[in-house]
N, CA, C and O of each residue as an XYZ file, in Angstrom:
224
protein
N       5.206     -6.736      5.927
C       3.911     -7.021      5.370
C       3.865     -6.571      3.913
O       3.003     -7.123      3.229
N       4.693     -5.603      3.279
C       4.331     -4.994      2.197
C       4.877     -5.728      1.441
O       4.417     -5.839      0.305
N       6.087     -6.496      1.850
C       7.581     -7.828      1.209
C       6.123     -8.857      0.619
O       5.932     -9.189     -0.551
N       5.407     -9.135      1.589
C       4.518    -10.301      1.133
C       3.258     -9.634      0.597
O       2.410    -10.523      0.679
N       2.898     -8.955      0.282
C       1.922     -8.454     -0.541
C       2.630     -8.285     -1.925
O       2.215     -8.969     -2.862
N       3.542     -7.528     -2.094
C       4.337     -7.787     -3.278
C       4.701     -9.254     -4.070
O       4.882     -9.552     -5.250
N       4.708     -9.890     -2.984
C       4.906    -11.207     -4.125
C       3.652    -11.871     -4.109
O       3.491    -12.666     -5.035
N       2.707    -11.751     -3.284
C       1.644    -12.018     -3.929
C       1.033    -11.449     -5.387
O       0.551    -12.064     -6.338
N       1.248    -10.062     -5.170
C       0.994     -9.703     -6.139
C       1.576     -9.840     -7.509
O       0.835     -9.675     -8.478
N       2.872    -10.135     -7.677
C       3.172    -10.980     -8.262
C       3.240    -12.238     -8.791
O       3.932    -12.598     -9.743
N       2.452    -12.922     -8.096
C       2.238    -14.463     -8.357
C       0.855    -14.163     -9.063
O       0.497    -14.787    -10.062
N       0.281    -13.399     -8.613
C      -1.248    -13.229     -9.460
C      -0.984    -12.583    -10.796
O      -1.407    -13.238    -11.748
N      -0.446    -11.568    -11.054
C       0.412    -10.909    -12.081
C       0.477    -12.302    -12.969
O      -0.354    -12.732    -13.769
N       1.336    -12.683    -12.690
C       1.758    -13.930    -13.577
C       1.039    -14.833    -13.803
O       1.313    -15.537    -14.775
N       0.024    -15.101    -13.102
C      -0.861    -16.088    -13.628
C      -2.382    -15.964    -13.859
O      -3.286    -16.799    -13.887
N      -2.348    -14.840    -13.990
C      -3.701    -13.843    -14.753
C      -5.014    -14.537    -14.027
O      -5.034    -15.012    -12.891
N      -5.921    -14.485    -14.814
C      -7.304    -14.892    -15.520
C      -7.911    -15.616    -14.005
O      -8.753    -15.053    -13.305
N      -7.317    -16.915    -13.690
C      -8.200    -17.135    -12.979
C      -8.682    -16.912    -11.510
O      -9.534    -17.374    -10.751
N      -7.477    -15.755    -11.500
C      -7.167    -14.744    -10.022
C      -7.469    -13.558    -10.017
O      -7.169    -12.853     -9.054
N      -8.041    -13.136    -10.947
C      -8.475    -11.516    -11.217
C      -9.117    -11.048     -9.892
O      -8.519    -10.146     -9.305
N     -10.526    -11.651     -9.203
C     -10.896    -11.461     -8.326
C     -10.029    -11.493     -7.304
O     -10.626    -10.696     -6.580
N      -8.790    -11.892     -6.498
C      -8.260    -12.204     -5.447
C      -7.049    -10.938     -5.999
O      -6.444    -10.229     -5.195
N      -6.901    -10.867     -7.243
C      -6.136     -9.803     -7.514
C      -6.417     -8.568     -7.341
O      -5.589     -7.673     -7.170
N      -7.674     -8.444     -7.378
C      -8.415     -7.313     -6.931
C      -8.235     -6.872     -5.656
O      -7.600     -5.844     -5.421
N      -8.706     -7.511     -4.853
C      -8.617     -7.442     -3.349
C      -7.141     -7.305     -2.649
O      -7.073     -6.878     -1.496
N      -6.138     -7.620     -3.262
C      -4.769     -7.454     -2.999
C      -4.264     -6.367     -3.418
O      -3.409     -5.874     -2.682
N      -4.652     -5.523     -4.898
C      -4.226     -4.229     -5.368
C      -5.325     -3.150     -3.710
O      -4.919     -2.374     -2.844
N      -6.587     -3.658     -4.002
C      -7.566     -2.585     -2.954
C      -6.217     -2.528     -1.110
O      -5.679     -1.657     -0.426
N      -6.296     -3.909     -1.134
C      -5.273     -3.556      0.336
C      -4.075     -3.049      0.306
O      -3.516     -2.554      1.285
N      -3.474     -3.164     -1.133
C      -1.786     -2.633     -0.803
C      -2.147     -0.939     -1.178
O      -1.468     -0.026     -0.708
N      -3.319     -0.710     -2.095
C      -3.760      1.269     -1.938
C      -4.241      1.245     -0.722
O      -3.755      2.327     -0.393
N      -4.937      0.815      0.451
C      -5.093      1.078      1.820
C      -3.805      1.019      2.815
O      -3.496      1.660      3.819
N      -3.339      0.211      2.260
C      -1.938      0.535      3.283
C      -0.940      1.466      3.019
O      -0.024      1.714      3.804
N      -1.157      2.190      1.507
C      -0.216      3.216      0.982
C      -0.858      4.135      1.695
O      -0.214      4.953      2.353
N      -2.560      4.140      1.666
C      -2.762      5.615      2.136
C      -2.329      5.572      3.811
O      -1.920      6.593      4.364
N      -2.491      4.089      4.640
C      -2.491      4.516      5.881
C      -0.841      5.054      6.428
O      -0.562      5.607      7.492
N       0.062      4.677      5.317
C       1.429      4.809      5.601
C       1.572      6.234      5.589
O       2.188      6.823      6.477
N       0.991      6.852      4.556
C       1.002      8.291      4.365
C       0.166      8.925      5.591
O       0.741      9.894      6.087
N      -0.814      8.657      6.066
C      -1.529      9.286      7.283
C      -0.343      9.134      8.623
O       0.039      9.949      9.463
N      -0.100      8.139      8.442
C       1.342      7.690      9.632
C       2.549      9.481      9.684
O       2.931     10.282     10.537
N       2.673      9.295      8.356
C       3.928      9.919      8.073
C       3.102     10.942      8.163
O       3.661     11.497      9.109
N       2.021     11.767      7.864
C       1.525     12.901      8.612
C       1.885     13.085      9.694
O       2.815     13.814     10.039
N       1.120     12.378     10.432
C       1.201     12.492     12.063
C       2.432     12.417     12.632
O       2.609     12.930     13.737
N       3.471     11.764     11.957
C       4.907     12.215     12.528
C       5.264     13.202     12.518
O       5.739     13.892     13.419
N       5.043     13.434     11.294
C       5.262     14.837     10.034
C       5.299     15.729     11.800
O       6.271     16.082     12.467
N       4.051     15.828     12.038
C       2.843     16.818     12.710
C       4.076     16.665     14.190
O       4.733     17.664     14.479
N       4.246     15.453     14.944
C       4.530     15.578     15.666
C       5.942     16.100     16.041
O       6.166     16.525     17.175
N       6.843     16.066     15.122
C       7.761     16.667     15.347
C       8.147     17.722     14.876
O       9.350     17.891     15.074
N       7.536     18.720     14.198
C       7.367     19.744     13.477
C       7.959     20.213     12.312
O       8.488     21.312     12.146
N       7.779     18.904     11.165
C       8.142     18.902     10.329
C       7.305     18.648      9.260
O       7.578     18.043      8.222
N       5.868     19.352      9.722
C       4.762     18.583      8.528
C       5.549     19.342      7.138
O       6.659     19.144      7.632
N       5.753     19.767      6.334
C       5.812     19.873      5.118
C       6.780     18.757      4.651
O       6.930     18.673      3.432
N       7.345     18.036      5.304
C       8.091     16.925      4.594
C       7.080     15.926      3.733
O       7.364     15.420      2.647
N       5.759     15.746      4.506
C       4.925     14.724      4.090
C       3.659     14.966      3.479
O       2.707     14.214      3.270
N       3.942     16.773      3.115
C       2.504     16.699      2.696
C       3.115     17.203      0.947
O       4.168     17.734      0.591
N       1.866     16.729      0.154
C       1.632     16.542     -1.597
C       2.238     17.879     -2.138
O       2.249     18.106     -3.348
């Protein structure tokens, strides 16, 4: 999923102006899926007792 968000985001990249809005909404979901990847990798973190690998 992140393979095709990337080239979306790239196709908007490149063709500016009249995608700003749809570009928007594609930067907002690929920072929601960074943070949920990082909550993921907590909870692994957590479950196998290795939280300091994943925390800031």
């Amino acid at each position: 999923m992140g393979g095709n968000l990337n080239q979306i985001a790239r196709c908007l990249n490149e063709y500016g102006a009249p995608y700003n809005a749809l570009s928007r909404e594609v930067r907002a979901a690929t920072a929601e899926l960074a943070a949920l990847k990082f909550e993921v990798l907590l909870k692994v973190g957590e479950a196998v007792g290795n939280v300091h690998t994943y925390q800031l």
